[in-house]
N, C-alpha and C positions, 0 to 999 in steps of 0.2 A: 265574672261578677262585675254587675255596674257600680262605678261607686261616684257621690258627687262632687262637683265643683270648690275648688279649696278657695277662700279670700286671700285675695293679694296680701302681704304683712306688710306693716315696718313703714305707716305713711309719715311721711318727713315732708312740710312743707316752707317752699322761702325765695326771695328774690332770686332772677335767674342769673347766672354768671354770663352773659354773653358771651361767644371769643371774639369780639371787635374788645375785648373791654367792659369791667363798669362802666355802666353811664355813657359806653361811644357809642355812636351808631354805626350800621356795618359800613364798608368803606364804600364811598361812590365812586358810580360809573366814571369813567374818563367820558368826553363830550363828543359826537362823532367827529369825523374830520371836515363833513359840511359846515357844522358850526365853527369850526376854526378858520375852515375859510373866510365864514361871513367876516369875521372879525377880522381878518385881513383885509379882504378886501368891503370896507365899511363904508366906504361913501357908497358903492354899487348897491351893495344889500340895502342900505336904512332908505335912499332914493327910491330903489325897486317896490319897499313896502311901503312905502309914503306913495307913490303912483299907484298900487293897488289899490290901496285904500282908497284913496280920492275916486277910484273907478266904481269902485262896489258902494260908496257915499252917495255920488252921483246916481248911478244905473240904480238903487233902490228910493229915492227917493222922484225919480222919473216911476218907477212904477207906482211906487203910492198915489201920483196924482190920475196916474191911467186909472187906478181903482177907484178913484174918485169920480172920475167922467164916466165912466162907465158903468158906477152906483156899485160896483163890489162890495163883497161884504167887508168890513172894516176888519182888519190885522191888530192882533197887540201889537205895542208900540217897542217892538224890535227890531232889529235887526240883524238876518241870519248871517253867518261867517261859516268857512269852512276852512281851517288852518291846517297845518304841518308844521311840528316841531320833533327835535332832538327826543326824543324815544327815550335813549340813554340816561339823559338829566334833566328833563322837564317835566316835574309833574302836571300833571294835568288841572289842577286845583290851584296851580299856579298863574292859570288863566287871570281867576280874577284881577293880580296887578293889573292886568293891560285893561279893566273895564269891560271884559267878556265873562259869562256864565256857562261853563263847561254843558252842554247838552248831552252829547254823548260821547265815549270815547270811540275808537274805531283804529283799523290794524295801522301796523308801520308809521307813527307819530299824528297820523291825521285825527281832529278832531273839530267836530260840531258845534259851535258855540251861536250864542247870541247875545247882542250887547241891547241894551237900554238907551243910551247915548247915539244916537240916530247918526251923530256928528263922529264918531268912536275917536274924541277929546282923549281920553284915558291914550289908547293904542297909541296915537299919533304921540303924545308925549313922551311914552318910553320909547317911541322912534328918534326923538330928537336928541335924547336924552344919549342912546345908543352913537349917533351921529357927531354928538360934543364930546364924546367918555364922560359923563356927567355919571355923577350920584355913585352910590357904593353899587346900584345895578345896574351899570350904564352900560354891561354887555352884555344885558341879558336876550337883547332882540336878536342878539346873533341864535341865539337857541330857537327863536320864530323861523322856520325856515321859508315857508310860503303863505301867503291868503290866497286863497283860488276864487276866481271873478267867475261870475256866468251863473247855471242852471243846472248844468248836467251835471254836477256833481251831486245834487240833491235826488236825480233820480236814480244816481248810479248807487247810491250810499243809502239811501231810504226805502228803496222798494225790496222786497222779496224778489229772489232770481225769479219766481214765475211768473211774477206782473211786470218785469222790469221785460221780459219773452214779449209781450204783449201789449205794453206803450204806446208805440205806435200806432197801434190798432183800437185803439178805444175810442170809440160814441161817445160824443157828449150828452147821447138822454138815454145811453143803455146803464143798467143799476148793477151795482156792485156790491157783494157782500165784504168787507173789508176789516179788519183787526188792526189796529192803530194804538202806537202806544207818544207818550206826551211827556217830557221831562218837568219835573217840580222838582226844584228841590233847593233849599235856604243851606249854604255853609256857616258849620258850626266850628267856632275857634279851636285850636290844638288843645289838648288838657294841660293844664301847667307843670313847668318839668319843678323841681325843690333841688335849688343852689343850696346847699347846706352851709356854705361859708358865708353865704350874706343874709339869710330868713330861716328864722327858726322853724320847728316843728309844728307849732302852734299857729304861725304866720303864714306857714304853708297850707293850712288845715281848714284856713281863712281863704287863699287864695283857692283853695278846692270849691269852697262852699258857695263865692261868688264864681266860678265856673259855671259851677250844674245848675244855679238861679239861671245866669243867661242860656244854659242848653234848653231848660226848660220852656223860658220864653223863643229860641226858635223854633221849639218842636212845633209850638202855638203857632207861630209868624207860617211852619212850612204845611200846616192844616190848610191854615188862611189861605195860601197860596196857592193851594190842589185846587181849591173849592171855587177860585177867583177863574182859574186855566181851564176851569171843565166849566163855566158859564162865558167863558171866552169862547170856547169851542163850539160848544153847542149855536152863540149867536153866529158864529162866520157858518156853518154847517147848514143852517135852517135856509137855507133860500134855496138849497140844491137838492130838495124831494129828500132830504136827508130822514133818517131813523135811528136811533140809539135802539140797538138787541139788545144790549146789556148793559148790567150795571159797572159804574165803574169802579175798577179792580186796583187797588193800591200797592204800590213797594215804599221800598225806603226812599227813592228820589225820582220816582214814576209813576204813572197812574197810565193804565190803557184800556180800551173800551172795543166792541166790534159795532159797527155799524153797516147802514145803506146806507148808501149814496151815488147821485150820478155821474157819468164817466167827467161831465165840466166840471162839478165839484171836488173831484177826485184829485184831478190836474190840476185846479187852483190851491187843499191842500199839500199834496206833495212839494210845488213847488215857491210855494209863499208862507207858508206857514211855519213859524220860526222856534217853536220848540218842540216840532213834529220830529220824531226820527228813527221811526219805522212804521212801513206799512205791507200789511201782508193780505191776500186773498185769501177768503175762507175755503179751509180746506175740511169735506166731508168724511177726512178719517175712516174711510168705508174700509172693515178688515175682512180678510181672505177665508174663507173657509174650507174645509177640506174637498177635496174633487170626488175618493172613490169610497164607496163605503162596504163592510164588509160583514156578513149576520154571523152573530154571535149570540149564542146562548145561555144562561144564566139559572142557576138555579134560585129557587127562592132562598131569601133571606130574610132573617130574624135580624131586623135593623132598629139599635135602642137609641133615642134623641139624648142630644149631651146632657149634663147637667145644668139648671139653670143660671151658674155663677161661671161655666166655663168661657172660656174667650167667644170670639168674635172674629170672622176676616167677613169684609164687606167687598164683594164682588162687583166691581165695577164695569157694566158690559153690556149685552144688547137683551138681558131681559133671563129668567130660570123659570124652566118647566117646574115649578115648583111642587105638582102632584105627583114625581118621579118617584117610582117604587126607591130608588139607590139614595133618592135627593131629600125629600118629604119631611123624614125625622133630623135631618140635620136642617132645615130652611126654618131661618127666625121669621116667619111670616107677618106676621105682627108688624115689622121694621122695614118690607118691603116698601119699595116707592119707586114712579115710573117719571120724568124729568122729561119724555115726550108728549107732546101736547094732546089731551084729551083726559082719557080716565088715568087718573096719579095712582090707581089703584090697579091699574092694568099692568102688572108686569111681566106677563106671560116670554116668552123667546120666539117671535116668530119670522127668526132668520130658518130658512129654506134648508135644505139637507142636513138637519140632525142640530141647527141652533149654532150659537158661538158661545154665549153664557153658560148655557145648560153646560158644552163640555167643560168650560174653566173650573163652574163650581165643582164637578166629578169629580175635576183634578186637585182640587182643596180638598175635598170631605176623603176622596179615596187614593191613597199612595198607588194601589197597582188595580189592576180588575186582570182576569175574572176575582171578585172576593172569594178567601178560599175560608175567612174567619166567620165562624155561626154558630151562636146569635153574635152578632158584632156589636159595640160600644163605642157612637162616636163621641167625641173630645171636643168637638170645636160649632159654631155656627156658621152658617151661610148667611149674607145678609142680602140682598137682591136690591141694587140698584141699577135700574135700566136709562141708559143712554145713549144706546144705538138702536135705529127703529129698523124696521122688518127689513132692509136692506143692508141692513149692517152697517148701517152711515149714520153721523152723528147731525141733526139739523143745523142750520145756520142760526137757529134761536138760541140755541147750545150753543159757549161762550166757554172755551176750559177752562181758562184761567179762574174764571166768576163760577162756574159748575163745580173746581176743586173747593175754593170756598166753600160754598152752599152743604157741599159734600160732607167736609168734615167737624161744619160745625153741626149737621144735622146727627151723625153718625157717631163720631166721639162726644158732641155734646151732650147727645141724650143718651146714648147708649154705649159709653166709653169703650169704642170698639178704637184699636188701636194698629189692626194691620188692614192696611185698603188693597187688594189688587187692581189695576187697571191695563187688562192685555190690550190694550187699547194705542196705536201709534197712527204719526203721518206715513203716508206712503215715501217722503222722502225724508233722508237723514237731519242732522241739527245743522242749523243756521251756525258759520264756526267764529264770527267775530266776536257776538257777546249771548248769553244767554237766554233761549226764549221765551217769551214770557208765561207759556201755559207750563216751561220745567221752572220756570222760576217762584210761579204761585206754587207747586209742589213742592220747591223748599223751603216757601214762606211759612206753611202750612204744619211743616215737620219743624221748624223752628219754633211756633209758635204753639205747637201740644202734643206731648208725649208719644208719635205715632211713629207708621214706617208706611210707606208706598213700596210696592215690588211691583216693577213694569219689565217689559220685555224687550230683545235689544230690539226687536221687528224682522220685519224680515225682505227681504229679496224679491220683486216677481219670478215667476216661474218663466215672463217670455227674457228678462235679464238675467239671469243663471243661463236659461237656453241660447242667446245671444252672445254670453262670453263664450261660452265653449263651441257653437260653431268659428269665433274669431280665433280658436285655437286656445281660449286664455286657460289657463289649468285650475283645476282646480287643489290648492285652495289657496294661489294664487289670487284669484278675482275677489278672496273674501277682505283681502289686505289690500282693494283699491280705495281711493276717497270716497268714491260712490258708494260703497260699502259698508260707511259708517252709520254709527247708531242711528235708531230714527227721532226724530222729535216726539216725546219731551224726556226720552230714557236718557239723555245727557246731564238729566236730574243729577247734582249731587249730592244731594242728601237719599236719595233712593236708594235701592237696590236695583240694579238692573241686569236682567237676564236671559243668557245667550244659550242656545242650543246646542245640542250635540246628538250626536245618531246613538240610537239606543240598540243599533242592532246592522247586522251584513247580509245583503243578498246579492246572490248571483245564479243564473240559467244558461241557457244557452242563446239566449235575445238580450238581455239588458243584466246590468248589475248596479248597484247603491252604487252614490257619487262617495259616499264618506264611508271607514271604516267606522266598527262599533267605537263608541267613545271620541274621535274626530268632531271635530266642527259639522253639523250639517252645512249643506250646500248652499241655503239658504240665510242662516243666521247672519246678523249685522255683527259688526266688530268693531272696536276704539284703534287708538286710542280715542279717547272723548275729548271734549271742551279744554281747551287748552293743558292738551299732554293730562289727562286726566286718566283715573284706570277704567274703563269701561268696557263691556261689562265686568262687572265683578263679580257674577256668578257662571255658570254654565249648568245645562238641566237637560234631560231626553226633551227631545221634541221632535225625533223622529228625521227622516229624510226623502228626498227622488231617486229614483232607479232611473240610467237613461240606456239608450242603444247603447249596443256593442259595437255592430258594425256598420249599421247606419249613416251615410253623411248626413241624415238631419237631425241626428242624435237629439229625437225625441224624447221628452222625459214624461215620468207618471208615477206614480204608488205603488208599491204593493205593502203587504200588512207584516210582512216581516221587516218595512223599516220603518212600519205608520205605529201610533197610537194608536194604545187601546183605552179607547174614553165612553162618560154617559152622553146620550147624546139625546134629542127631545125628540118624540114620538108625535108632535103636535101634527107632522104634514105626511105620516107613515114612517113606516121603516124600523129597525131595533131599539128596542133599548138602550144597546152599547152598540158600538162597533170598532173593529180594529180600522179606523180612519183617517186617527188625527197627525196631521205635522203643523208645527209651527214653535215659536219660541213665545205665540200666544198660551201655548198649553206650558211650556216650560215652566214662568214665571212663577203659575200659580203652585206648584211644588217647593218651590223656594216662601209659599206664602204660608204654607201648609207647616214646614219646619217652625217658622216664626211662631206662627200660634200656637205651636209645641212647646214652644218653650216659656209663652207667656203663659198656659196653663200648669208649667212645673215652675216658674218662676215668676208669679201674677204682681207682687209688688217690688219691682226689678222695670228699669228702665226700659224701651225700646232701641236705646242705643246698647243695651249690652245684649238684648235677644240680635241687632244686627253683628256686635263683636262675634259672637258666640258663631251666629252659622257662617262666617265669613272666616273664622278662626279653625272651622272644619272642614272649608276648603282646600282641595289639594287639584293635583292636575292628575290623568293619566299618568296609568304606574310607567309605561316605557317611557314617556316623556315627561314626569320627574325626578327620571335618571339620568337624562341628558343634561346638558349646559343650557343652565337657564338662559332664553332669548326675548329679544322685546316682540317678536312675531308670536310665541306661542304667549304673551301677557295680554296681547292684540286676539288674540284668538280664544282665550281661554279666562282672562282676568286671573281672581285666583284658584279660578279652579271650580270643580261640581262638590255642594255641600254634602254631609254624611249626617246624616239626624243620629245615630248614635254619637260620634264625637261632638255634636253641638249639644249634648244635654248628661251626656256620662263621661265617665272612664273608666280605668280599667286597669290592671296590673301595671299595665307595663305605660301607662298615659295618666300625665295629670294636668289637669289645668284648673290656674289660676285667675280669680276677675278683680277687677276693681271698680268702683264708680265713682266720679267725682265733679267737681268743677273748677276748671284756673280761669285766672286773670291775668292780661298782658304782663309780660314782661316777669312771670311768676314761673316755679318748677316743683311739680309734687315727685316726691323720691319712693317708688317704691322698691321692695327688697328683698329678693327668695336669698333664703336657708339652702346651700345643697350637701348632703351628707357626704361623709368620709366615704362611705363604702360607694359613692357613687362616682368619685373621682379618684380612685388610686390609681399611684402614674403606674403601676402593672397592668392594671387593664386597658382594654382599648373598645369598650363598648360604642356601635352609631349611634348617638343620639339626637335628634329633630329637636330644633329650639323653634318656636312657634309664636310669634307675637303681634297681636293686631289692637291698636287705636280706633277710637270712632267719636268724632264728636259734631258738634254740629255749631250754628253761630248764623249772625238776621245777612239775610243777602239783601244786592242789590243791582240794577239791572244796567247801569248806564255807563260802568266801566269794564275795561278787558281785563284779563287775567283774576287769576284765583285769586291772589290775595288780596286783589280790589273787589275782588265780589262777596265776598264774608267781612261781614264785621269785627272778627278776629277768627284768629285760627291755631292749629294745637299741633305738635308732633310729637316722636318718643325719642329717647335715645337710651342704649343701654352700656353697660358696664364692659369692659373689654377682658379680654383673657388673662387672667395674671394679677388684675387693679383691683386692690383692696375696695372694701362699701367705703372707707372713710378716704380714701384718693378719689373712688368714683363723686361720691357726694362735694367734694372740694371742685373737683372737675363743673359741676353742673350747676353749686349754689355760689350765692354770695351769702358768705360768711361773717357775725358782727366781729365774732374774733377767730381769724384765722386761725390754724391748727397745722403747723409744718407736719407734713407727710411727705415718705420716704417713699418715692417709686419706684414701682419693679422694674427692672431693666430689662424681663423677658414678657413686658405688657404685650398683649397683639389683639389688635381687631380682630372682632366678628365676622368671618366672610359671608354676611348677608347676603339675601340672593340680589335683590333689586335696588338697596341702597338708597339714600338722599342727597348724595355725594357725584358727580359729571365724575370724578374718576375711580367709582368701585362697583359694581354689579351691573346693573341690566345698564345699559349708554342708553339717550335719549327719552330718559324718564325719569322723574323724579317722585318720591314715596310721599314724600311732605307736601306734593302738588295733589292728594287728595284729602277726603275727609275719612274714609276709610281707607286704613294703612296697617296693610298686615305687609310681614316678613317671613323668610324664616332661612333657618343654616342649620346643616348638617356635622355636627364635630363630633371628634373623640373625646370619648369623658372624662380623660386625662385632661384635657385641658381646661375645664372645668374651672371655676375657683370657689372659695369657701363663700360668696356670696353672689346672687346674681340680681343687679340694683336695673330697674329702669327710673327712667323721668319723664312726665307727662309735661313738655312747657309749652307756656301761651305765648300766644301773641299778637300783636297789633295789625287791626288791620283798617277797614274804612272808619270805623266806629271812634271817634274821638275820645270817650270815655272808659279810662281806663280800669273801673272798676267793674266792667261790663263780664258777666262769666262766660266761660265756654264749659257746656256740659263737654265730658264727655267718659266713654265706657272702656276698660283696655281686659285684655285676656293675657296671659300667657301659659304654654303649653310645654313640656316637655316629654317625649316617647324615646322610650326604645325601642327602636322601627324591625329591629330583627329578633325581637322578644326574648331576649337573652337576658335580663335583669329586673326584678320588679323594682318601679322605682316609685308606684303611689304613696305606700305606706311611709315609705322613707322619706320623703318629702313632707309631708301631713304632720308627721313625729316629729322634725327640725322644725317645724314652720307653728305649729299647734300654739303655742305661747303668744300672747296679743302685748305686742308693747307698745306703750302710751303715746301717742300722738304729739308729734313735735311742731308747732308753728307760730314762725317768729314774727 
């Protein structure tokens, strides 16, 4: 019997307790040992950066006047720098003292700036300043490690590895399709902290209130400012047969755009233009389609169109046979639309052997084929947007970042469709220093309206799989190489991203499958992601290759016991269906298909808790989640292949609990399970599965490294220990007006979480709180148990200056008795049934 989802009880909300302290901040880094040096040796260092500078003063204003004689187009009036500082204790925003405007961040302390002051008056001061011990920061230049002189820094740090292959080689009148992105961005003052011993309540409320007037007027100043740098652009760009494709595309401290232009244009901006600082070649995203196909039969079917209120997944792809006996009754036709140039109303699939759309839709509307249910009732729509034209490549007029736009305000705005697939990747992995900007518009997007993207990790070539393993590499081995990681833009993090796994084993006496049933296929990409991130975070059938046995050219190929069985489009001949499909393009869309399960059983219910929910019903392979959890199989598997039953029921022996809500920095919401006597007496020794997953989401932004520069705030969980009363846990985690002496257990013990947020407890070389979705889980005896199990959702700060700013976000928690020895629904539901009143201080 299925039964459903209980609410979380018992929300408590209240300032968080640090452990730096009330009111401290965590402790800082020590400086590296280079900085101590400079400050030793300090006549060397402050000389060295006073000679640099004067070189880069100099050698930039010799080229301004070359641009002058030679009628160049005119430059804002900047000037580029490329520095290295102290990693450790230099924030980057720290720039401004010296008269620099932080452009970009980038790896190992290096970063992009550009000054205003042609003269860099500012820099040279703190240089002197550093050289006397003047001022209270007069050693701060020790933390400036270097300014680097010259050029090639700019094409080593700016261009994409594949244009940076090809530098050399570029025409000055050969045309380039090119994706460039431009930093804007106004620094807005810290929020003000409230000294409670010198300014009242009241006075503080004052200084809040002149805060947000001034936040207010930069937001205005940093419009101003976008709109000023994209008619600076476009003037230097026009002399060089230039074109803007697209429009241009906004973040929080960037704006970037694709254009033409030609190869001398090209090379004049990369290397002159000063608040450029990324440039990429368009890439035609052309996706792979299956090789072998194989006729399969079907009977008819008695197929009923959903309901008219039922959800929505909007298929983002290369076009749906939409008159598809399988397809037909479930396609919103009405809501179609085609993004390649000609008829908008042409969205037919006419990718070559059986389509690329047509199968993903299959894979949404039908969990398995052959259908065995009839007359069948589907549940959900298809929405058909085509963006890949007959070739399965995306044109260079198509702009992602600007097409997710377009996408979702056309599709959630009119037609509040909330989950989008797009099997849709680069051929090669994510860019690893900072965030791209076509996954960054997809989290702009999911910050900015109720939705969810499920993409795919991508995948492999077939002659790169064939390539490791003649080199001997094993598999799956070669799946764990760099070159193996996600593709662009699945380093998404606000997404869901999903990785394959072989849905089945062959072997003959010529060839057999690279991967066992439920393995990795041979092909799927793997994390980790974007800085130690978990990606992917799902895993889904997507079929696999068969290669030689004995062969030394260990040829590889299909057969149908490891391929997919999908709809496929009839447009150019051939079946209906065929058992032909691999890829982790077909994966995703199963992981899209659960989601819209669950917004149609829980339609006014977030998209952050429909991703808690299937992320929360993730688990790994049963033999390998009996082993010792490892960071290879997190790498290989995230958390695991969903189960549409435990993402939307349970069941005797399974209960889970959700919560919805929203913190604010420096804030902690308490929530609180009930667990029954009969479920922990120390006589028994029932396994129980404690299961807990966070999701929230917060505005990115594109021009610094690491996680928590890239959200404007961010959220973790923490739960209650074994032993520790709700009123020790809550003490533990809030700040209290009036503290309350509690008596702690002396037999308190950690959770042995599997993957942990802690460098010394569960998975090494990863951290939980480094994503947005953060599931856990531990295996204990229910004697250890205690009469309450308390989690805490806290916020906290991240680029976003203002601290009243919320972070949505969705949390589940689960508990099973994995070897069905106890019912533990009902007992839980009974202890927990009673609603008590909402605490917040």
């Amino acid at each position: 019997m299925a039964f459903d989802h209980l609410p979380l009880p018992f929300r408590l909300t209240n300032p968080y307790n640090s452990p730096y302290g009330p009111g401290k901040r965590p402790v800082v880094n020590d400086p590296d040992e280079r900085t101590i040096k400079n400050r030793e040796n300090r006549k060397a260092h402050g000389e060295g950066l006073n000679e640099k500078s004067n070189e880069i003063i100099g050698y930039w204003q010799d080229n301004l006047k070359k641009r002058r004689e030679l009628g160049l187009p005119e430059l804002p009036e900047a000037l580029p720098l490329f520095l290295q500082v102290d990693p450790n204790v230099f924030d980057p925003d720290r720039l401004r003292s010296f008269g620099i405007d932080v452009i970009s961040e980038e790896e190992d302390g290096f970063l992009i700036g550009a000054s205003a002051d042609l003269n860099l008056g500012t820099l040279k001061d703190k240089i002197e300043k550093f050289l006397k011990e003047e001022g209270k920061f007069g050693n701060t230049a020790a933390q400036l490690w270097d300014i680097v002189s010259g050029k090639q820094w700019r094409i080593d740090r700016i261009l994409s590895k594949e244009l940076l292959a090809k530098w050399d080689e570029i025409d000055d009148s050969e045309l380039f399709v090119v994706d460039i992105a431009i930093a804007s961005h106004v620094h807005i003052p810290a929020y003000p902290n409230w000294d409670k011993d010198k300014i009242s309540k009241e006075e503080y409320q004052e200084k809040i209130a002149r805060w947000e007037a001034k936040r207010d007027a930069f937001q205005i100043e940093q419009d101003e400012l976008s709109m000023q740098r994209q008619g600076e652009l476009e003037a230097f760009i026009q002399p060089y047969q230039a074109s803007l494709l697209s429009s241009y595309v906004e973040s929080a401290d960037s704006f970037s755009c694709r254009m033409e232009i030609s190869g001398k244009g090209l090379k004049d901006l990369v290397l002159n233009y000063p608040y450029l600082f990324e440039v990429e070649e368009y890439d035609d995203l052309r996706q792979a389609v299956a090789l072998d196909e194989g006729l399969v039969d079907h009977s008819k079917l008695e197929i009923f169109s959903p309901a008219q209120e039922d959800p929505n997944v909007c298929v983002i792809d290369s076009g749906i046979q939409e008159n598809h006996a399988l397809l037909e009754p479930g396609i919103a036709t009405a809501h179609s639309i085609s993004y390649i140039k000609g008829d908008p109303d042409d969205t037919a699939d006419y990718v070559e052997r059986g389509g690329h759309g047509t199968r993903v839709a299959g894979a949404v509307l039908h969990d398995q084929l052959p259908i065995t249910q009839n007359p069948l009732q589907l549940s959900k729509w298809v929405q058909n947007a085509r963006v890949l034209d007959k070739d399965n490549k995306m044109p260079p007029y198509l702009y992602p970042p600007d097409l997710v736009e377009e996408l979702v305000g056309r599709f959630y705005g009119e037609y509040n469709t909330r989950v989008f697939n797009m099997s849709i990747t680069s051929k090669y992995g994510y860019i690893t220093t900072r965030m791209s900007k076509w996954a960054e518009a997809i989290d702009q997007e999911q910050w900015n309206e109720d939705i969810v993207f499920v993409l795919p990790s991508g995948n492999l070539t077939k002659e790169t799989i064939h390539n490791y393993l003649l080199g001997d590499t094993e598999y799956a081995g070669f799946l764990l190489e760099n070159k193996s990681r996600v593709a662009n833009p699945s380093q998404s993090l606000l997404s869901l991203t999903v990785g394959s796994v072989s849905h089945g084993h062959y072997e003959d006496e010529d060839v057999k499958s690279i991967a066992q049933k439920d393995y990795p296929s041979s092909f799927t990409r793997t994390g980790l992601g974007i800085w130690g991130s978990i990606k992917p975070e799902l895993v889904e059938y997507g079929g696999d290759y068969v290669v030689e046995k004995e062969s030394e050219e260990k040829l590889l190929s299909q057969r149908q016991d490891t391929s997919l069985h999908l709809v496929r489009s009839t447009m150019h001949g051939g079946p209906a269906t065929a058992i032909d499909g691999i890829g982790s393009s077909f994966s995703a869309p199963r992981v899209a298909s659960i989601l819209s399960t669950l917004e149609s059983l829980l339609p006014k219910e977030s998209a952050l808790l429909y991703k808690a929910l299937v992320i929360q019903s993730a688990r790994w392979p049963e033999d390998i989640f009996k082993k010792q959890a490892t960071l290879n199989y997190l790498r290989l598997y995230g958390y695991g292949m969903p189960n549409l039953e435990r993402a939307t029921s349970n069941n005797d022996h399974r209960v889970t609990l959700t919560g919805t809500g929203s913190i604010v920095p420096k804030e902690a919401d308490i929530y609180e399970v009930k667990l029954p006597e009969s479920l922990r007496r120390p006589g028994d020794s029932y396994d129980i599965l404690i299961e807990v997953t966070l999701v929230f989401k917060a505005k990115p932004r594109r021009t610094r490294v690491g996680f928590r520069s890239y959200f404007s705030g961010w959220a973790d969980w923490h739960s209650s220990n074994f032993g520790e009363s709700s009123e020790a846990f809550k003490q533990r985690l809030l700040v209290s007006e009036e503290p309350v002496e509690v008596v702690r257990n002396v037999n308190e013990e950690k959770i042995p979480w599997t993957i942990n947020d802690r460098a010394n407890a569960g998975i090494r070389d990863v951290k939980l709180n480094n994503n947005v979705h953060q599931k856990d889980w531990a295996l204990v005896k229910s004697n250890k148990l205690t009469e309450s199990f308390g989690i805490g959702v806290v916020g906290h700060a991240g680029w976003d200056k203002d601290l009243k700013q919320e972070i949505p976000y969705a949390i589940a928690v689960s508990f099973e008795a994995v070897n069905k020895d106890i019912e533990i629904y009902n007992r839980i539901r009974v202890q927990n049934q009673q609603q008590v009143q909402i605490e917040i201080y």
